[in-house]
PDBQT receptor file of N, H, CA, C and O in Angstrom, charges set to zero:
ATOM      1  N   UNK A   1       6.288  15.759  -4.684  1.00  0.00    +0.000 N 
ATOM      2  CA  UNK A   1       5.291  15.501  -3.634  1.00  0.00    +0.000 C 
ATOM      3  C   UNK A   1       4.230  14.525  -4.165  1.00  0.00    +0.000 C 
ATOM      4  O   UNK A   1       3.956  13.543  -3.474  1.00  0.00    +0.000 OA
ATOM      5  N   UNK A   2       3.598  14.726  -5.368  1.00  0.00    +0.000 N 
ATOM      6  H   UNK A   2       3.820  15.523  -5.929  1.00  0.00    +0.000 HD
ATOM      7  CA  UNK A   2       2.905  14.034  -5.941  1.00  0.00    +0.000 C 
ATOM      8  C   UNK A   2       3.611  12.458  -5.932  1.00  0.00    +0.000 C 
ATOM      9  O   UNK A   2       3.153  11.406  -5.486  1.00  0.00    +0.000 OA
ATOM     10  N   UNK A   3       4.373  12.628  -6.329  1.00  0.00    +0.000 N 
ATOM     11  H   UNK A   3       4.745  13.483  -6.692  1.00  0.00    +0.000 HD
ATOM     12  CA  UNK A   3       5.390  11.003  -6.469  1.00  0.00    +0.000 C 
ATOM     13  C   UNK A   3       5.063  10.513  -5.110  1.00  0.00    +0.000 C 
ATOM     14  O   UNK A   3       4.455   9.475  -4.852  1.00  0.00    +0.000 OA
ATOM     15  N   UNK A   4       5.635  11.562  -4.090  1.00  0.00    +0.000 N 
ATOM     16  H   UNK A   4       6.129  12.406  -4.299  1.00  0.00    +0.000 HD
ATOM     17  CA  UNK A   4       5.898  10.353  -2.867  1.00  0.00    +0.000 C 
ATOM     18  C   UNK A   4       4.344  10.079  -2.184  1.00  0.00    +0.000 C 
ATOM     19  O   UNK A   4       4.346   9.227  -1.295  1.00  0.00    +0.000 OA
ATOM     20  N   UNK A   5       3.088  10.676  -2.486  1.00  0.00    +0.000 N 
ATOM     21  H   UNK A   5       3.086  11.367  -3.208  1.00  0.00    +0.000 HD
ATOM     22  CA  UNK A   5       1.938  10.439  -2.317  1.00  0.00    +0.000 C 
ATOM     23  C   UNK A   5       1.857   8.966  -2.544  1.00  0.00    +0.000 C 
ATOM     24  O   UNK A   5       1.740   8.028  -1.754  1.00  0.00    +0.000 OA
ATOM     25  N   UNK A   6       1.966   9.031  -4.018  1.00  0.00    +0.000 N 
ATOM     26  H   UNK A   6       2.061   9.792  -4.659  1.00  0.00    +0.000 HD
ATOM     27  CA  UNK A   6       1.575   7.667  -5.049  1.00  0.00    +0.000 C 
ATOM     28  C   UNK A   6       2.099   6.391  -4.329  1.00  0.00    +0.000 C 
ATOM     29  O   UNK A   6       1.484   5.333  -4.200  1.00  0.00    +0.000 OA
ATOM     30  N   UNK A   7       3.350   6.686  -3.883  1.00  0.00    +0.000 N 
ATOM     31  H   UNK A   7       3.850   7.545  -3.987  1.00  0.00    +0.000 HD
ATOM     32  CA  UNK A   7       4.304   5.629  -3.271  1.00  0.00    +0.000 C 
ATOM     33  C   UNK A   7       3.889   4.758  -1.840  1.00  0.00    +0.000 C 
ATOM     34  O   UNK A   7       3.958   3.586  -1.467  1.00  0.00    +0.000 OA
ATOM     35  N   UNK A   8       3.417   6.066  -1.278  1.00  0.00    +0.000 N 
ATOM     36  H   UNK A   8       3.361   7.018  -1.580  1.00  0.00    +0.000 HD
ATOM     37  CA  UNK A   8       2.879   5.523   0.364  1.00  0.00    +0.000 C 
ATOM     38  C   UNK A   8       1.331   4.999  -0.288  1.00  0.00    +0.000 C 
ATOM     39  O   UNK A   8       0.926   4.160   0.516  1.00  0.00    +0.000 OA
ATOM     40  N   UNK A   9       0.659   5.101  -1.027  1.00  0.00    +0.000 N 
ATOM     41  H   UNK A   9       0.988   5.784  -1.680  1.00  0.00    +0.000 HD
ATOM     42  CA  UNK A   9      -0.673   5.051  -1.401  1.00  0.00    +0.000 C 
ATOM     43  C   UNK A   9      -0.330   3.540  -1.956  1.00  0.00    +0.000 C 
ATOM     44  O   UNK A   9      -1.206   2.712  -1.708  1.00  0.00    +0.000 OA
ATOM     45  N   UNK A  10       0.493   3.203  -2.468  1.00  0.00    +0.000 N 
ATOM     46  H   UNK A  10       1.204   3.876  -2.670  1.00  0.00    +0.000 HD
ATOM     47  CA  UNK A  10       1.231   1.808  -3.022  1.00  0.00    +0.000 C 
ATOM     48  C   UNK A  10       1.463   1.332  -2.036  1.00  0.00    +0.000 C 
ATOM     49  O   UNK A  10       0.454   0.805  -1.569  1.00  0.00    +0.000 OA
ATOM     50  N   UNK A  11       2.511   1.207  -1.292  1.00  0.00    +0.000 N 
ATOM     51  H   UNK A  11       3.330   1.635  -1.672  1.00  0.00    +0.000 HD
ATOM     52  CA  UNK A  11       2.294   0.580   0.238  1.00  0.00    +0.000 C 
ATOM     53  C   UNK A  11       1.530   0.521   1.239  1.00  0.00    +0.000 C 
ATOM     54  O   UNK A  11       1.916  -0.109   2.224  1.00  0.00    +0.000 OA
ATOM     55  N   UNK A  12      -0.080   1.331   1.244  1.00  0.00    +0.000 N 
ATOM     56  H   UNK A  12      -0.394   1.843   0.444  1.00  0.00    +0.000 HD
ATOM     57  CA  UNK A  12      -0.914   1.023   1.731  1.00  0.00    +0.000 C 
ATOM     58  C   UNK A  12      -1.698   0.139   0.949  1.00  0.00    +0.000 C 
ATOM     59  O   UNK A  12      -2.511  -0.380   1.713  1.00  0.00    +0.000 OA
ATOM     60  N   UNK A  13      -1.817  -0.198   0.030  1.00  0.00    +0.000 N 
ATOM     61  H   UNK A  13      -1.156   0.224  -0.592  1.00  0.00    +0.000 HD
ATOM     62  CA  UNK A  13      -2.407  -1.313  -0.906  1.00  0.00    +0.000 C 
ATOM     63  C   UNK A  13      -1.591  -2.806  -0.747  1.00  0.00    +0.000 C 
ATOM     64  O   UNK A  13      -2.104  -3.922  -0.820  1.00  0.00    +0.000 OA
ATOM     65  N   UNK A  14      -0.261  -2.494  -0.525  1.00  0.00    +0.000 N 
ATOM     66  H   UNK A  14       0.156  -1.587  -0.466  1.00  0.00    +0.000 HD
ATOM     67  CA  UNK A  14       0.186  -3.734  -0.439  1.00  0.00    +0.000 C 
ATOM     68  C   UNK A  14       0.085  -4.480   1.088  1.00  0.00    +0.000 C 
ATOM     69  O   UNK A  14      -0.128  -5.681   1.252  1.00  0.00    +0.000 OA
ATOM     70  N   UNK A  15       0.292  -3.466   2.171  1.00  0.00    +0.000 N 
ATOM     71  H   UNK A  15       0.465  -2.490   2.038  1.00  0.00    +0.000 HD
ATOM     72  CA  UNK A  15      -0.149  -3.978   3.184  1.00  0.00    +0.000 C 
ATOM     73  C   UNK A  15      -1.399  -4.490   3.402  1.00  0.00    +0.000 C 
ATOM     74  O   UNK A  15      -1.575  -5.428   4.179  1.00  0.00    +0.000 OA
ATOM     75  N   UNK A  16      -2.440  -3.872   2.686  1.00  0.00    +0.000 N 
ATOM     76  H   UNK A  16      -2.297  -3.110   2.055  1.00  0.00    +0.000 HD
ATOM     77  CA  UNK A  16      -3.744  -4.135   2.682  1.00  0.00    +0.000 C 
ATOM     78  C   UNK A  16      -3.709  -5.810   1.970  1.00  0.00    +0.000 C 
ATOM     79  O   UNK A  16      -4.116  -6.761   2.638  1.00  0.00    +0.000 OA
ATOM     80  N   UNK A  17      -3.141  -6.002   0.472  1.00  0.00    +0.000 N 
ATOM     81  H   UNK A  17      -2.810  -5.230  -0.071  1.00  0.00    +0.000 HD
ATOM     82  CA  UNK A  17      -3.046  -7.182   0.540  1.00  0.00    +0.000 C 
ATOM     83  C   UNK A  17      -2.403  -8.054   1.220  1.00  0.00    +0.000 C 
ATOM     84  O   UNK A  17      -2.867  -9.195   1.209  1.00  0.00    +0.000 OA
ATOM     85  N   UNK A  18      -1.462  -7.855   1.818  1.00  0.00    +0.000 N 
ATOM     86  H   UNK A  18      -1.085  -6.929   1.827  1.00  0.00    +0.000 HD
ATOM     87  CA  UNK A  18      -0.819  -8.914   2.448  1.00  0.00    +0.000 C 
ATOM     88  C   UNK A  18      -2.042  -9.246   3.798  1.00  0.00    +0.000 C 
ATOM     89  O   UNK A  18      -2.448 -10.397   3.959  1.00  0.00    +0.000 OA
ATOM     90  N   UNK A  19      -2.328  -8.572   4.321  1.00  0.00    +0.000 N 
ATOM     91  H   UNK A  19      -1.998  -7.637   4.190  1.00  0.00    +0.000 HD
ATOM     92  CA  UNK A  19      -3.126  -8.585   5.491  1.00  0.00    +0.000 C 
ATOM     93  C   UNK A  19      -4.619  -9.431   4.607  1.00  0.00    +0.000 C 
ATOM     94  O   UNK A  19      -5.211 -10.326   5.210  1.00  0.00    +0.000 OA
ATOM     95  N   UNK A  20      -4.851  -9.216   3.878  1.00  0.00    +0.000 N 
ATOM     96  H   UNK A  20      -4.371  -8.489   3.387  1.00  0.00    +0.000 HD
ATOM     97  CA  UNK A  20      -6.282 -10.478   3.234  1.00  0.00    +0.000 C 
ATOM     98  C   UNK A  20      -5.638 -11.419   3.118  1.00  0.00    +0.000 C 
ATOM     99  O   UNK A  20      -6.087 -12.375   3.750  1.00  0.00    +0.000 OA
ATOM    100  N   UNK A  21      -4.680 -11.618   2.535  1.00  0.00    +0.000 N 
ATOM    101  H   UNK A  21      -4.315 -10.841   2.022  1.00  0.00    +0.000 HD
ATOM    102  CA  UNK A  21      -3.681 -13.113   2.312  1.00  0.00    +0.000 C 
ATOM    103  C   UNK A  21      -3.594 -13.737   3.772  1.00  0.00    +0.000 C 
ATOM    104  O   UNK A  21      -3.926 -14.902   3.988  1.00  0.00    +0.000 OA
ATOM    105  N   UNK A  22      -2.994 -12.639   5.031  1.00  0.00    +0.000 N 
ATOM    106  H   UNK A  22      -2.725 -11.692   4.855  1.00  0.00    +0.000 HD
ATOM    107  CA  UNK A  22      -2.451 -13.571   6.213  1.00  0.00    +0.000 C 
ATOM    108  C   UNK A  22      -4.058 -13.373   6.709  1.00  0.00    +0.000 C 
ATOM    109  O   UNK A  22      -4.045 -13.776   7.873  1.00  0.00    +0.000 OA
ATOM    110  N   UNK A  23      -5.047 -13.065   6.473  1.00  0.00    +0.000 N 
ATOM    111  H   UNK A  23      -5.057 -12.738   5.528  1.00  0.00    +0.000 HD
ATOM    112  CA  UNK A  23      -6.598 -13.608   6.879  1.00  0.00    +0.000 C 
ATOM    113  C   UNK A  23      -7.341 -14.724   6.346  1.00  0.00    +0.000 C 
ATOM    114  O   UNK A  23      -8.471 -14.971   6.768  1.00  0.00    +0.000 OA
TER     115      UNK A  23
């Protein structure tokens, strides 16, 4: 459980960057 936390918490960071990049 801990793992798959970390994972979605990683793909909310990356969406987050991609979204400053396409701004």
């Amino acid at each position: 459980m801990g793992k798959q936390s970390a994972i979605s918490n990683q793909q909310s960071v990356i969406i987050y960057k991609l979204s400053v990049i396409s701004y």
